[in-house]
TORNU-401837 format. One line per field, with one value per atom (N, C-alpha, C): residue in three letters; chain; x, y, z; atom name; residue number from 1. Coordinates in Angstrom, 1 decimal, m for minus. Example, Ala and Ser with C-alpha at 12.3 -4.5 7.8 and 13.67 -1.06 7.14 Angstrom:
BEGIN
drendren: [ALA/ALA/ALA/SER/SER/SER]
ropa: [A/A/A/A/A/A]
x: [13.2/12.3/13.2/12.8/13.7/12.9]
y: [m5.7/m4.5/m3.3/m2.2/m1.1/0.0]
z: [7.8/7.8/7.8/7.1/7.1/7.9]
volo: [N/CA/C/N/CA/C]
torfi: [1/1/1/2/2/2]
This chain:
BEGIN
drendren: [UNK/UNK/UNK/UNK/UNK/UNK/UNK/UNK/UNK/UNK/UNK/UNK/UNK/UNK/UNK/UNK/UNK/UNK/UNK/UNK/UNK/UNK/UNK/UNK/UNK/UNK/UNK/UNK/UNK/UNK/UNK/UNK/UNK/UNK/UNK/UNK/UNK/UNK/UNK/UNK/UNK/UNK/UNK/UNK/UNK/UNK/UNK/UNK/UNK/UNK/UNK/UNK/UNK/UNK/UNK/UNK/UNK/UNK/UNK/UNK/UNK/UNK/UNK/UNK/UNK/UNK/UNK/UNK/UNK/UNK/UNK/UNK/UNK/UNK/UNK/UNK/UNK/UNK/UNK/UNK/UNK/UNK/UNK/UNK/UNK/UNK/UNK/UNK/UNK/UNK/UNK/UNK/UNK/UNK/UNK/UNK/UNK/UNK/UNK/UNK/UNK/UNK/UNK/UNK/UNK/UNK/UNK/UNK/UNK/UNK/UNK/UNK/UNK/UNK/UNK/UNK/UNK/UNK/UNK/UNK/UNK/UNK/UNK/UNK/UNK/UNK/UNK/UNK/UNK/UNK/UNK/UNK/UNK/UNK/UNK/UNK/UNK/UNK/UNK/UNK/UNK/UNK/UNK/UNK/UNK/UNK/UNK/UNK/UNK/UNK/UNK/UNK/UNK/UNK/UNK/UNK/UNK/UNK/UNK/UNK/UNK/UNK/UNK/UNK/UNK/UNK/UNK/UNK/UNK/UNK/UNK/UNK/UNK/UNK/UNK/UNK/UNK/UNK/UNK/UNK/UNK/UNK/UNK/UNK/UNK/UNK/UNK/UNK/UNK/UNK/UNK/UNK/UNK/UNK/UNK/UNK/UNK/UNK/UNK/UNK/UNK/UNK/UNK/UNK/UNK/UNK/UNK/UNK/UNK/UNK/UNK/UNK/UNK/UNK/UNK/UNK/UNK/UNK/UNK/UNK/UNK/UNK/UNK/UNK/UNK/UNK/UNK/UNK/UNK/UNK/UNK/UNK/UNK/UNK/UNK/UNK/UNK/UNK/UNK/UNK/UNK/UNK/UNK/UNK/UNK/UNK/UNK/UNK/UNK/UNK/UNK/UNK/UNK/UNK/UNK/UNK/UNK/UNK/UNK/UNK/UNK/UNK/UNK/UNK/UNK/UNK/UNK/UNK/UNK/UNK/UNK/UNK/UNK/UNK/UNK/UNK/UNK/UNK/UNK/UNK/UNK/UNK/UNK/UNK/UNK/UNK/UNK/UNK/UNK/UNK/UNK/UNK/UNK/UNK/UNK/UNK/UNK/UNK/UNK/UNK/UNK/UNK/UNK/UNK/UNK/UNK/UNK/UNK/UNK/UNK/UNK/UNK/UNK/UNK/UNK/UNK/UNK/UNK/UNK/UNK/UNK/UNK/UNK/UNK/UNK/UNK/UNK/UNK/UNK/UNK/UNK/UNK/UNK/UNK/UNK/UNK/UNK/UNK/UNK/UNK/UNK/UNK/UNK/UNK/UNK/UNK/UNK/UNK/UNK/UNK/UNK/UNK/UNK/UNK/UNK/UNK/UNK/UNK/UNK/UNK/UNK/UNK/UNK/UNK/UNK/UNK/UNK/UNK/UNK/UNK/UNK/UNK/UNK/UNK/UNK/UNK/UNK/UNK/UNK/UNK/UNK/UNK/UNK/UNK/UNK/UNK/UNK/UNK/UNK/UNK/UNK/UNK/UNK/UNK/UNK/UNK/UNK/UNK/UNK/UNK/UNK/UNK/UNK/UNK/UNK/UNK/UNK/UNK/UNK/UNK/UNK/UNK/UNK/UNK/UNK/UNK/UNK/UNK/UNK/UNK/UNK/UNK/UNK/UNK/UNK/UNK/UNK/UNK/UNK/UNK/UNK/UNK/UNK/UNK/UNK/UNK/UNK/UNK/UNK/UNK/UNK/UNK/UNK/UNK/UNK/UNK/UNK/UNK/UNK/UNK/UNK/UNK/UNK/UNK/UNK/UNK/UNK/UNK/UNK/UNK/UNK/UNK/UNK/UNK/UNK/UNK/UNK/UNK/UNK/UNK/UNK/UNK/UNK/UNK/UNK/UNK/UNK/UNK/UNK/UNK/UNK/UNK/UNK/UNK/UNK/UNK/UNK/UNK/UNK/UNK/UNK/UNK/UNK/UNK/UNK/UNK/UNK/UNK/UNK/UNK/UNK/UNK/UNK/UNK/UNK/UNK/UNK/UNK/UNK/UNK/UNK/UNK/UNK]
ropa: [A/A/A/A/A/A/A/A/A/A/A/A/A/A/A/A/A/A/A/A/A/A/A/A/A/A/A/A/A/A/A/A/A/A/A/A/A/A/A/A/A/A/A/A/A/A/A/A/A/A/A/A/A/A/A/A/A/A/A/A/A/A/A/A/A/A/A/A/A/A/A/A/A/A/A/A/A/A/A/A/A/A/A/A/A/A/A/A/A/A/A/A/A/A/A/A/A/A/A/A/A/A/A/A/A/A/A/A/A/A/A/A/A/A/A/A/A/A/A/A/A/A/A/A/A/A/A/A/A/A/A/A/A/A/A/A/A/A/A/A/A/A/A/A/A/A/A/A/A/A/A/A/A/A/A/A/A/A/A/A/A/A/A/A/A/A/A/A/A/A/A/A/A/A/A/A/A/A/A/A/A/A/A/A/A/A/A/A/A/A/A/A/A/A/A/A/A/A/A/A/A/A/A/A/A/A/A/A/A/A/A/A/A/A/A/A/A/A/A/A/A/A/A/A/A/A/A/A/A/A/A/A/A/A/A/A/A/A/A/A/A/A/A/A/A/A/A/A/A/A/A/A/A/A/A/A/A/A/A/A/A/A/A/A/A/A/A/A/A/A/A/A/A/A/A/A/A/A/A/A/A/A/A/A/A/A/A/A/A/A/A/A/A/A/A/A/A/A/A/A/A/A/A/A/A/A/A/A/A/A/A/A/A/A/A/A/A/A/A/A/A/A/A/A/A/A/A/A/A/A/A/A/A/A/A/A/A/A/A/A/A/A/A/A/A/A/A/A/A/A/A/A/A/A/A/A/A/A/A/A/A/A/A/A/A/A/A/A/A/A/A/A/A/A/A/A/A/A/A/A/A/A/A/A/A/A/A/A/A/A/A/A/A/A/A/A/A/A/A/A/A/A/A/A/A/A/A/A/A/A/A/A/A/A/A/A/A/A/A/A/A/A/A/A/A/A/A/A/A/A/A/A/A/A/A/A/A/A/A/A/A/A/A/A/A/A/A/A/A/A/A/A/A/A/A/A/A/A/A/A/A/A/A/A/A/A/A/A/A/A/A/A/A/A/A/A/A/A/A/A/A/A/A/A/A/A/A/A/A/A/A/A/A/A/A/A/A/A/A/A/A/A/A/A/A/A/A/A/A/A/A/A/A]
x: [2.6/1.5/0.5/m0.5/m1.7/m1.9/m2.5/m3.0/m3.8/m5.0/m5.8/m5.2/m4.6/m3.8/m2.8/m2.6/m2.1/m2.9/m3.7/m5.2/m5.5/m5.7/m5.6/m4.7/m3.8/m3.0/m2.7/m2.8/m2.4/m3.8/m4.5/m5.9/m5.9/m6.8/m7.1/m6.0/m5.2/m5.2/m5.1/m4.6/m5.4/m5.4/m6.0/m5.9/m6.5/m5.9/m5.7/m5.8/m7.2/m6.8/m6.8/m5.7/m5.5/m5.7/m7.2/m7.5/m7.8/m7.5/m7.2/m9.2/m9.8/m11.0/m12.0/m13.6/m14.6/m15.3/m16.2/m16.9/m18.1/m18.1/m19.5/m20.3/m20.5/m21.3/m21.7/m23.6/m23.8/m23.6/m23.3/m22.9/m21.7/m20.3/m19.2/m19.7/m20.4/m20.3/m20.7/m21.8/m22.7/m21.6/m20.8/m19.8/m18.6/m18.0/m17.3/m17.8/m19.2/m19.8/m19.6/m20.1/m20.0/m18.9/m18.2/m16.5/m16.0/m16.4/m16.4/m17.0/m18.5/m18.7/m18.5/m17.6/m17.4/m15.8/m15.0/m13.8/m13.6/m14.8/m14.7/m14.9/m15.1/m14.4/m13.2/m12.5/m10.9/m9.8/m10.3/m9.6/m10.1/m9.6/m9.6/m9.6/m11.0/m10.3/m10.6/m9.7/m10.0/m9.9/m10.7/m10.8/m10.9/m9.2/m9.0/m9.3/m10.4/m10.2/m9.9/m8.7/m8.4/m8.7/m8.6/m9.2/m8.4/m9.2/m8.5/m8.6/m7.6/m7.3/m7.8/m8.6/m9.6/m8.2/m8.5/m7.3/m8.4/m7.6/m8.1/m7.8/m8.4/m8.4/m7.0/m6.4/m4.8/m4.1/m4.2/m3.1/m1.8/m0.9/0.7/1.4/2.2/2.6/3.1/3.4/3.6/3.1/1.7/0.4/0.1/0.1/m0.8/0.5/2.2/2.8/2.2/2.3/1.7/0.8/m0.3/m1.4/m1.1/m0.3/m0.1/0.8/1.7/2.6/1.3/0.6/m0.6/m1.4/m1.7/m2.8/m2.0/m0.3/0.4/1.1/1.2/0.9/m0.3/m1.2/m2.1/m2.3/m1.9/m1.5/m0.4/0.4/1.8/1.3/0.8/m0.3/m0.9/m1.2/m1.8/m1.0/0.7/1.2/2.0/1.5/2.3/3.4/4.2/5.4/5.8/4.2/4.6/3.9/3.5/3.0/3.5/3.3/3.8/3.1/3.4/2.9/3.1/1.7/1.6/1.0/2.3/1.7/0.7/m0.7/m1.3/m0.8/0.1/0.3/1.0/0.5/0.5/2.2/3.4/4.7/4.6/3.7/4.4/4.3/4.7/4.9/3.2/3.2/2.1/1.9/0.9/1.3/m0.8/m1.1/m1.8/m2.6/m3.5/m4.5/m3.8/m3.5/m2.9/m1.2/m0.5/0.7/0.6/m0.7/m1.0/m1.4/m1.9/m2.4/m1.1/m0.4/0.8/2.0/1.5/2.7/2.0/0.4/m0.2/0.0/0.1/0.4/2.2/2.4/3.8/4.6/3.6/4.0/3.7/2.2/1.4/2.5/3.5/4.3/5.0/5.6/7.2/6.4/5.1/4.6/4.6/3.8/3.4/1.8/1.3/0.0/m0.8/0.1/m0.8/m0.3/m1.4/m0.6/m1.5/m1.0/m1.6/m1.9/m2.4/m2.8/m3.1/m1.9/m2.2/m3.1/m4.3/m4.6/m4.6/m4.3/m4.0/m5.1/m4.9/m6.2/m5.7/m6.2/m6.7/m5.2/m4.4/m2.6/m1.6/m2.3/m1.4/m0.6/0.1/1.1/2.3/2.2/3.8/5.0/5.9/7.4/7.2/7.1/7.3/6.4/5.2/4.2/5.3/5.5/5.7/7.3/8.5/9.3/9.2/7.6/7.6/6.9/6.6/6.0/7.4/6.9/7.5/7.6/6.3/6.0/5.2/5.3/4.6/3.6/2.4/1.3/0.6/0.8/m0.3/m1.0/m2.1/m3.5/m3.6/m3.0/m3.0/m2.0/m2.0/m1.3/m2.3/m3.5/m4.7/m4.6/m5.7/m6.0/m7.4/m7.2/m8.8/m8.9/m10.6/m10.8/m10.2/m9.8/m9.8/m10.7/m11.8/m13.0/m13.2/m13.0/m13.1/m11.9/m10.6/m10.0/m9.9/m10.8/m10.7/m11.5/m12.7/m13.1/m13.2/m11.9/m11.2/m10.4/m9.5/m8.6/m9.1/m10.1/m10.5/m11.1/m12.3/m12.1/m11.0/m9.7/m8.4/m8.5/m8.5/m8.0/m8.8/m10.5/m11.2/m10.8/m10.6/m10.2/m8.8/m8.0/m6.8/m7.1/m7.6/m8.3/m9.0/m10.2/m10.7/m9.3/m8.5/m7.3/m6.8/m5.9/m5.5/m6.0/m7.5/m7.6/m8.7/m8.3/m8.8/m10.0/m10.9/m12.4/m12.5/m14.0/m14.4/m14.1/m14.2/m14.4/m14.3/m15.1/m15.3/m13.7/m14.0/m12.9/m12.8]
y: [21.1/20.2/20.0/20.5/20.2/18.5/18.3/17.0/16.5/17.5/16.6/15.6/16.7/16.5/14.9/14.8/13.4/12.6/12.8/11.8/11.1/12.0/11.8/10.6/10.4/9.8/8.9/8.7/7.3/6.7/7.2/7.0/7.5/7.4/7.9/7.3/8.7/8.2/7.5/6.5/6.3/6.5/7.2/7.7/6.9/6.6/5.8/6.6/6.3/7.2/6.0/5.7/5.0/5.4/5.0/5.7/5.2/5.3/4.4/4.9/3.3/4.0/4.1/3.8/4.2/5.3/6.2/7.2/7.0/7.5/7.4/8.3/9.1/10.3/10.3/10.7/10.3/11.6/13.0/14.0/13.9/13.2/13.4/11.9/10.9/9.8/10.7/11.5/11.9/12.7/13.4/14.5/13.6/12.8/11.3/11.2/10.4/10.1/11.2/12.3/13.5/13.9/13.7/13.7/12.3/11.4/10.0/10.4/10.8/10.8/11.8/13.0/14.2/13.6/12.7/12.8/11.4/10.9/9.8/9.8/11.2/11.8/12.2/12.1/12.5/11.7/10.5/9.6/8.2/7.4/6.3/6.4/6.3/6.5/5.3/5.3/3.7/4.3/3.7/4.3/2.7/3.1/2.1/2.3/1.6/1.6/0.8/1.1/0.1/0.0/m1.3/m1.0/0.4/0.4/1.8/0.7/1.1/0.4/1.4/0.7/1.2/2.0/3.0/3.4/4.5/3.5/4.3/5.9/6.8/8.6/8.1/9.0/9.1/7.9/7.6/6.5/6.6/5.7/6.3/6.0/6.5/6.9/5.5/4.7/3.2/2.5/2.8/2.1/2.5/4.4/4.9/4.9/4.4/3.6/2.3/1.9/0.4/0.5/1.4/1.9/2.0/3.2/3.7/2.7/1.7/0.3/m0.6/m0.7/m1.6/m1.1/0.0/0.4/0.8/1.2/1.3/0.2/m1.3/m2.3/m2.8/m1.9/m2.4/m1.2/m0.5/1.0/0.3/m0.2/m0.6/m1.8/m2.7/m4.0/m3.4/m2.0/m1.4/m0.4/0.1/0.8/0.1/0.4/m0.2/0.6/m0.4/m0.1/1.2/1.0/1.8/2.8/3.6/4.2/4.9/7.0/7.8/8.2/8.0/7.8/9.3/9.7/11.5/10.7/11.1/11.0/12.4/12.4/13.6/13.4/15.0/15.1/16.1/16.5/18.1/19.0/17.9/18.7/18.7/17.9/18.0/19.5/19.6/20.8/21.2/22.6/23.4/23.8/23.6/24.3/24.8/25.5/26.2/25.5/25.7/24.4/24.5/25.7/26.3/25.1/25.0/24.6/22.9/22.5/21.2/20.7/21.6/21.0/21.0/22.1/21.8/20.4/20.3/19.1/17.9/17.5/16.4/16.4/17.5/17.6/17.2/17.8/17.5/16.1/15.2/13.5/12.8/13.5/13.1/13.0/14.1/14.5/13.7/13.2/12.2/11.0/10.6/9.5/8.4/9.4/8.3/8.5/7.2/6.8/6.1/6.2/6.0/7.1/7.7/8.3/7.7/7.5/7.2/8.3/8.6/9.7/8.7/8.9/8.0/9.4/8.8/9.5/8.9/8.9/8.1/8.2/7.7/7.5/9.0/8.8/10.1/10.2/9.2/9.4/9.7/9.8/10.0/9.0/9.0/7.8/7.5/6.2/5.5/5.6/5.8/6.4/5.2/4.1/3.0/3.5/4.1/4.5/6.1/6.4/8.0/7.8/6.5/6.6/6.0/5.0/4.6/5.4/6.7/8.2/8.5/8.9/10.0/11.1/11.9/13.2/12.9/14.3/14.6/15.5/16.0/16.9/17.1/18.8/19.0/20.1/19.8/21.2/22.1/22.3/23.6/22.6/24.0/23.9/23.2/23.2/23.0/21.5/20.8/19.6/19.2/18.1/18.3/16.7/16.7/14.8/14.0/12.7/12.2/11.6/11.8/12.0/13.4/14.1/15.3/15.5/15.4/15.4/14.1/13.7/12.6/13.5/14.5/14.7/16.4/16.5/17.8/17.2/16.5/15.6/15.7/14.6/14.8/15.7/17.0/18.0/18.5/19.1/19.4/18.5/17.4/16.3/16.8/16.7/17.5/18.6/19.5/21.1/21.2/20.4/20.2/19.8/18.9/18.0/19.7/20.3/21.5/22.4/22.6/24.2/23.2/22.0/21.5/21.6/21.5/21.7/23.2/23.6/25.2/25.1/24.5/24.6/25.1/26.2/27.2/26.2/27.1/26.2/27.1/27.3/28.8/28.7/29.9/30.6/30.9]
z: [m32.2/m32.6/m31.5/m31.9/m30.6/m30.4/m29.1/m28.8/m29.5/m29.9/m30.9/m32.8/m32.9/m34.4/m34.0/m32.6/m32.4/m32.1/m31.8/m31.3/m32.8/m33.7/m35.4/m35.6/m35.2/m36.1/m35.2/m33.8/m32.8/m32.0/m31.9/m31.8/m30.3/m29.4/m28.3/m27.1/m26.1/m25.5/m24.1/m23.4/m21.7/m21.1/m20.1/m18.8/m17.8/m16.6/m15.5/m14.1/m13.4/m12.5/m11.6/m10.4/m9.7/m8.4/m7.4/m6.3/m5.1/m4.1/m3.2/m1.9/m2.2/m1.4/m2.2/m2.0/m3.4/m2.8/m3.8/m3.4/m2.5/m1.5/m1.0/m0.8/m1.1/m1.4/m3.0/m3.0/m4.4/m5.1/m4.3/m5.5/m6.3/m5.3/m5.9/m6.7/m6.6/m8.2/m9.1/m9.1/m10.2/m10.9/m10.2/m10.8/m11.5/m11.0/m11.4/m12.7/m12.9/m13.9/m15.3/m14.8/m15.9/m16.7/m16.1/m16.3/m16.7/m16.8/m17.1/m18.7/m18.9/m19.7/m20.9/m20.4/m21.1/m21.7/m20.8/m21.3/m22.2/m22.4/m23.2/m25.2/m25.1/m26.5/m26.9/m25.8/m25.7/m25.6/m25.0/m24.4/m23.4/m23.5/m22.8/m21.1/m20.9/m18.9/m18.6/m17.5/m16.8/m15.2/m13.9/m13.0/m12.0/m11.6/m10.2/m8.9/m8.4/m6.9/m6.3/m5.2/m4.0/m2.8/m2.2/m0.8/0.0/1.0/1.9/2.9/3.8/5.3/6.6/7.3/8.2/9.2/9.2/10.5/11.7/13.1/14.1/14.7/14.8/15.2/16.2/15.7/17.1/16.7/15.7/15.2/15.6/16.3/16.4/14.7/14.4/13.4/12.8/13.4/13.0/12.7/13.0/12.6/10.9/11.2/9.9/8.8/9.2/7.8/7.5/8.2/7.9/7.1/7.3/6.6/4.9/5.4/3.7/2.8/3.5/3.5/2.5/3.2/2.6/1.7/1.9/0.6/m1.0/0.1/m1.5/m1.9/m1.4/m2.2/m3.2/m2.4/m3.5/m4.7/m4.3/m5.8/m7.0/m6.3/m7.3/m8.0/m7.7/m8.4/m10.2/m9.8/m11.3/m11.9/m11.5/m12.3/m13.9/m14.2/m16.0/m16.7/m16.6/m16.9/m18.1/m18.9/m20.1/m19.8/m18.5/m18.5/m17.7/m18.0/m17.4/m16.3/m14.7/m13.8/m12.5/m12.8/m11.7/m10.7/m8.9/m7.6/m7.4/m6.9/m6.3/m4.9/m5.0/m3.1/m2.9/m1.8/m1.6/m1.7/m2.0/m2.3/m3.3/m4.0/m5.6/m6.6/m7.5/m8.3/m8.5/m8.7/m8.6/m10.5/m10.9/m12.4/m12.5/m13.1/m13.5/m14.4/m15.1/m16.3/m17.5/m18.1/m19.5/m19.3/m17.7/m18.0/m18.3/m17.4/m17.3/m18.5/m19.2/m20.5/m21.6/m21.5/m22.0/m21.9/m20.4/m20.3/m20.3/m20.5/m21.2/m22.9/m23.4/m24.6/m25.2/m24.1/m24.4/m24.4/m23.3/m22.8/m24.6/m24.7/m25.9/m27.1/m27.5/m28.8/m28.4/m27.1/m26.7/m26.9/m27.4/m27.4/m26.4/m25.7/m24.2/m24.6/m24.7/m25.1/m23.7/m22.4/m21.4/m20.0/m19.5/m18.3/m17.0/m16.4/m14.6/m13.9/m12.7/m11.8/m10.8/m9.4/m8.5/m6.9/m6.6/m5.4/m4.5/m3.7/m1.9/m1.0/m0.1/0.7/2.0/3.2/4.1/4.3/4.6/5.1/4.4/2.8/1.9/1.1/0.5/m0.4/m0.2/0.4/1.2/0.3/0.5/0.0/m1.4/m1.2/m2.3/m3.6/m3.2/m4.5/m5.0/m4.2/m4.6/m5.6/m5.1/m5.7/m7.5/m7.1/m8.6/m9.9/m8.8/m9.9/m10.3/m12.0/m12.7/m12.3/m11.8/m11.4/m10.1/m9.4/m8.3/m8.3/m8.7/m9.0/m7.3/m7.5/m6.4/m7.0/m6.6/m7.1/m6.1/m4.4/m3.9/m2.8/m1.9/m0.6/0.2/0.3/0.8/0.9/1.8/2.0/1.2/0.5/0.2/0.2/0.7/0.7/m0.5/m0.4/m1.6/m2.4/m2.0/m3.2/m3.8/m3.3/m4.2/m5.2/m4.8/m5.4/m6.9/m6.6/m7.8/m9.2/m8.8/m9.1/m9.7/m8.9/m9.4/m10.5/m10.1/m11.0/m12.8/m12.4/m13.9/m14.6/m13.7/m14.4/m15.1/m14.3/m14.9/m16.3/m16.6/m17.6/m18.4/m18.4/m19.3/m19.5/m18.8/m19.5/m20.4/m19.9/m20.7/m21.9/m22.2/m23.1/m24.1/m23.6/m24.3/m24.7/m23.8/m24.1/m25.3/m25.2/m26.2/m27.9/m27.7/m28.9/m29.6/m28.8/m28.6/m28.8/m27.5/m27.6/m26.7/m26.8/m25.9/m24.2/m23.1/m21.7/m20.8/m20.1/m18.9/m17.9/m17.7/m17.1/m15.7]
volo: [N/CA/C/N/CA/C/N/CA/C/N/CA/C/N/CA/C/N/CA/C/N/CA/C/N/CA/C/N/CA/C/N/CA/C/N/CA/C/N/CA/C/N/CA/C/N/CA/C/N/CA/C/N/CA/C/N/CA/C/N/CA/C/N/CA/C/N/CA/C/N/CA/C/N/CA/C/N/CA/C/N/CA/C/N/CA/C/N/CA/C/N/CA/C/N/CA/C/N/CA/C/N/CA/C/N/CA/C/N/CA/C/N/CA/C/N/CA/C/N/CA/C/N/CA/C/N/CA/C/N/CA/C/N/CA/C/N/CA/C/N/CA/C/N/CA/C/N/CA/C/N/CA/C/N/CA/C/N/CA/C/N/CA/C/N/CA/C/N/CA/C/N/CA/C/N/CA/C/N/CA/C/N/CA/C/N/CA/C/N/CA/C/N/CA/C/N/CA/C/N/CA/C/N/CA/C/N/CA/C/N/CA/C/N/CA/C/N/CA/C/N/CA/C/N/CA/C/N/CA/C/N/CA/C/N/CA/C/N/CA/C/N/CA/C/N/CA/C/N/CA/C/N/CA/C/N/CA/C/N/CA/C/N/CA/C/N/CA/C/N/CA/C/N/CA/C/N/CA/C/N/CA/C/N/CA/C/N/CA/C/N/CA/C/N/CA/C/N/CA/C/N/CA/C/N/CA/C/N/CA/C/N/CA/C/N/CA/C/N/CA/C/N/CA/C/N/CA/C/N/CA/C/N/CA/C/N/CA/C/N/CA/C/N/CA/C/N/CA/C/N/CA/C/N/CA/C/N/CA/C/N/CA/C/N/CA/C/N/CA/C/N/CA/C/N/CA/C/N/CA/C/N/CA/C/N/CA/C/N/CA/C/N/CA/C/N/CA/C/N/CA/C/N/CA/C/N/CA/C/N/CA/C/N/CA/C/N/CA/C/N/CA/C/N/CA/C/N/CA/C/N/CA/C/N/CA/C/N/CA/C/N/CA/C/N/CA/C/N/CA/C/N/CA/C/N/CA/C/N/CA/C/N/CA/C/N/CA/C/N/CA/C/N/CA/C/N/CA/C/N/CA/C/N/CA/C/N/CA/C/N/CA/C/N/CA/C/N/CA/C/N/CA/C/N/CA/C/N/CA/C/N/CA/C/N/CA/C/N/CA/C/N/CA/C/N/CA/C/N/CA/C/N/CA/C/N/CA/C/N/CA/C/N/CA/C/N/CA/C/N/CA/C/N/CA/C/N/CA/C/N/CA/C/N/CA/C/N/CA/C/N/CA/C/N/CA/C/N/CA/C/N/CA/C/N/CA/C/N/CA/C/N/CA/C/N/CA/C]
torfi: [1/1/1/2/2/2/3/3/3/4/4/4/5/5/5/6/6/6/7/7/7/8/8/8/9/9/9/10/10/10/11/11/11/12/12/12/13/13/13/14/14/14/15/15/15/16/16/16/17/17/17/18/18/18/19/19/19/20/20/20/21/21/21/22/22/22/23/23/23/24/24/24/25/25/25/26/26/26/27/27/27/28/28/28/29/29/29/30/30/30/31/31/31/32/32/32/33/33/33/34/34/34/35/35/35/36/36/36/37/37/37/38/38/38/39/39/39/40/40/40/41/41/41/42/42/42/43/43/43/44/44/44/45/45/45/46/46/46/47/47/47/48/48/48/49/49/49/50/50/50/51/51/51/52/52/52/53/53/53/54/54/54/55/55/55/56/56/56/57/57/57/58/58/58/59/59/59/60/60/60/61/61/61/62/62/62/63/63/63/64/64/64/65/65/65/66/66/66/67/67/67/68/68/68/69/69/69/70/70/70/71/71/71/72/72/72/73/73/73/74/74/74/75/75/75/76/76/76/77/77/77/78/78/78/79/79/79/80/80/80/81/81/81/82/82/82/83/83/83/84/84/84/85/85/85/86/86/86/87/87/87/88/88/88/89/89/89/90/90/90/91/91/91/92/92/92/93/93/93/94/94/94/95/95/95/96/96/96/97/97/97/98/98/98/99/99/99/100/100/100/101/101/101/102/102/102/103/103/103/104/104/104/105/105/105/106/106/106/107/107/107/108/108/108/109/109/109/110/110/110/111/111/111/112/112/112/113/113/113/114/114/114/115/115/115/116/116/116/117/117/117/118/118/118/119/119/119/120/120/120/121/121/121/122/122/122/123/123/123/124/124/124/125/125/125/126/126/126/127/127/127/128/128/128/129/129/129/130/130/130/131/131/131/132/132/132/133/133/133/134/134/134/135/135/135/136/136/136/137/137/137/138/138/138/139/139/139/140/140/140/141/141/141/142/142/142/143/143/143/144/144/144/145/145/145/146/146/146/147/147/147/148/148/148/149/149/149/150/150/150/151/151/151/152/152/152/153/153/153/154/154/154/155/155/155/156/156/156/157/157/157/158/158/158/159/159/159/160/160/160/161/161/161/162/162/162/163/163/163/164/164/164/165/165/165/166/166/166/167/167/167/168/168/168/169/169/169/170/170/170/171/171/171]
């Protein structure tokens, strides 16, 4: 059963991207936005930002937990209990768009009507946020800002969204 044929019958549903930090650069809003407004025929987004904690260059390592300690208190504040909850971070499982869209489709059939997407700030996600994910998602080996990655993120969710219900979408 495709995602859309359940969209039919449970109504749209929500996506949560939970992100630690706001955009400051006006290309990555404007791209945000477009994807904000492409994926609002598919589904419900909702887009959390938390503060980020100012951390000094050469941090000793006790400091930048404390860091990720605090900002992933304020990550866990918006995870919902009825919701199936992806950490972005660079060990987590690797899958392709074709697989990702399968296994958004697939949460969709087991009737999960809300998913989370948590992204961390520059030090990454303190053990507490990462044990309260379901899953662990990473989009490469690579490092990438976490504003861009917000904005990769939701492309992915759009194109899943297209493969799901077999609408054209470049390659």
């Amino acid at each position: 059963m495709r995602l859309y044929s359940l969209l039919r019958l449970g109504g749209k549903m929500k996506i949560t991207v939970i992100c630690v930090g706001k955009i400051k650069e006006d290309f990555y809003r404007k791209a945000v936005s477009e994807y904000e407004k492409r994926l609002s025929r598919y589904c419900r987004l909702e887009v959390i930002e938390v503060t980020d904690e100012k951390t000094p260059d050469n941090a000793p390592p006790a400091l930048e937990e404390q860091v990720k300690a605090k900002e992933g208190d304020r990550i866990l504040k918006h995870i919902k209990e009825d919701a199936f909850v992806f950490a972005l971070e660079i060990q987590g499982s690797q899958l392709d768009s074709v697989s990702f869209s399968r296994y958004l489709n697939q949460l969709a059939i087991q009737g999960k009507s809300h998913i989370q997407f948590i992204i961390g700030g520059s030090l990454g996600l303190h053990g507490n946020v990462l044990q309260s994910c379901h899953e662990r998602l990473s989009f490469s080996n690579m490092t990438f800002p976490h504003q861009l990655m917000r904005v990769i993120l939701l492309e992915q969710i759009y194109r899943s969204y297209r493969i799901n219900r077999g609408e054209p979408y470049h390659k």
